[in-house]
C-alpha positions in Angstrom: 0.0 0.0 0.0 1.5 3.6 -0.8 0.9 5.3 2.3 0.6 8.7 0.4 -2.1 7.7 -2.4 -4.3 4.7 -1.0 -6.5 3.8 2.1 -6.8 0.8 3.9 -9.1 -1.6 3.4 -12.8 -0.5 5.3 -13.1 -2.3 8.8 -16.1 -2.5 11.0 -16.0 -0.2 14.6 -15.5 -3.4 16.4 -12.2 -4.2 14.7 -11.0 -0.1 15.1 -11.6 -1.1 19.2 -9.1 -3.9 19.3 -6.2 -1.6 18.9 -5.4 0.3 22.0 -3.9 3.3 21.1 -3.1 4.9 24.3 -0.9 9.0 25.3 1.9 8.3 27.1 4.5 10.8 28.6 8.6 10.0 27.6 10.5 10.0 30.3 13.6 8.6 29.1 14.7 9.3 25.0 18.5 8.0 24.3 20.3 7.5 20.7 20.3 4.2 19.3 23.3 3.6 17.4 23.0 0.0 17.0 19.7 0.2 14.9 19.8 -0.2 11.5 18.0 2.8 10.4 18.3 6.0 12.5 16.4 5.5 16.1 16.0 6.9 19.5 15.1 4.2 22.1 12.4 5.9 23.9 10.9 4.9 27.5 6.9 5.9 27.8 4.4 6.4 31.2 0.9 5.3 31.0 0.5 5.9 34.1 -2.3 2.6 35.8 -1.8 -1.1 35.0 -0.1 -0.2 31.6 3.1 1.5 33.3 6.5 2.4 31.5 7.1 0.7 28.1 9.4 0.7 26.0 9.8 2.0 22.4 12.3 2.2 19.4 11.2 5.2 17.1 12.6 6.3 13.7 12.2 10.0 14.4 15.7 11.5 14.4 15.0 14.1 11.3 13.2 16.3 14.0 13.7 15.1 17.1 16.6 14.8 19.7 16.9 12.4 22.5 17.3 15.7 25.2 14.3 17.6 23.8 11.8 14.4 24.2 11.5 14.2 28.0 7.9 15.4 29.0 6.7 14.9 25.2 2.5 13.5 25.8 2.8 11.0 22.6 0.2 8.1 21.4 1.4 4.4 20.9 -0.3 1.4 20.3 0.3 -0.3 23.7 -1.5 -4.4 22.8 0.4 -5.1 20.0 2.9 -7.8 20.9 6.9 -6.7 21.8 9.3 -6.8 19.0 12.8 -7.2 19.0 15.0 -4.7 17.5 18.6 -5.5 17.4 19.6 -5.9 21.3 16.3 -3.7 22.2 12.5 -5.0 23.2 10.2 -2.6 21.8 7.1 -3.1 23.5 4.9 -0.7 22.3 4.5 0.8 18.7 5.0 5.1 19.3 3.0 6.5 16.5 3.7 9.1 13.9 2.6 10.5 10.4 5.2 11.1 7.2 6.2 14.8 6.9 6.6 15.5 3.2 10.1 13.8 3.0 8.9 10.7 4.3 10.0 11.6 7.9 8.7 10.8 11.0 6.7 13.5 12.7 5.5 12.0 16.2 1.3 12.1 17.0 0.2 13.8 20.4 -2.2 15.3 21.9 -2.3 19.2 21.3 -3.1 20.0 24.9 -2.0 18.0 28.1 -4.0 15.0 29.1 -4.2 13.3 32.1 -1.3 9.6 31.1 -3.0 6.3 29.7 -5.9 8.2 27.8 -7.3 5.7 25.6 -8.3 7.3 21.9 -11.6 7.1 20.6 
């Protein structure tokens, strides 16, 4: 599928409620060398029973490791962890292509109270 030009295919509401997309706060952002592709191994609060997670994200066109502290960001928090070189990613952070093809992370445009569930 080219991101850019086509949709997905249509689902019903009940398969859009399987994914937990959840706002989490960074506290911990950290360069990851060892990736293949450009990363920052990221650690995420949920806050409740989800807790800290955490992530390897592609997003070092705009971001630095320093500035992310404190960042409210969205991540899909049920899929299941997946191993990136050394690293366990737990939870997929979420972002949208800027117009190079660059990561540009999703959040919330005002502060939220951690573990917010999207709907």
């Amino acid at each position: 599928m080219n991101q850019a030009t086509e949709t997905a295919a249509q689902i019903g509401f009940d398969d859009f409620l399987k994914v937990d997309v959840r706002v989490g706060t960074i506290v911990e952002a950290a360069p990851f060398p060892e990736a293949r592709k450009p990363a920052i191994k990221l650690v995420i609060d949920f806050g409740g029973t989800i807790g800290r997670k955490k992530s390897s994200a592609q997003i070092t066109r705009h971001y630095r490791p320093e500035d992310l502290p404190g960042r409210q960001v969205l991540a899909v928090v049920n899929f299941p962890p997946r191993q990136i070189g050394k690293f366990m990613s737990e939870v997929l952070t979420l972002g949208v292509p800027d117009g190079d093809g660059e990561v540009v992370l999703i959040g919330p445009s005002l502060d939220v109270p951690t573990g917010g569930r999207l709907y």
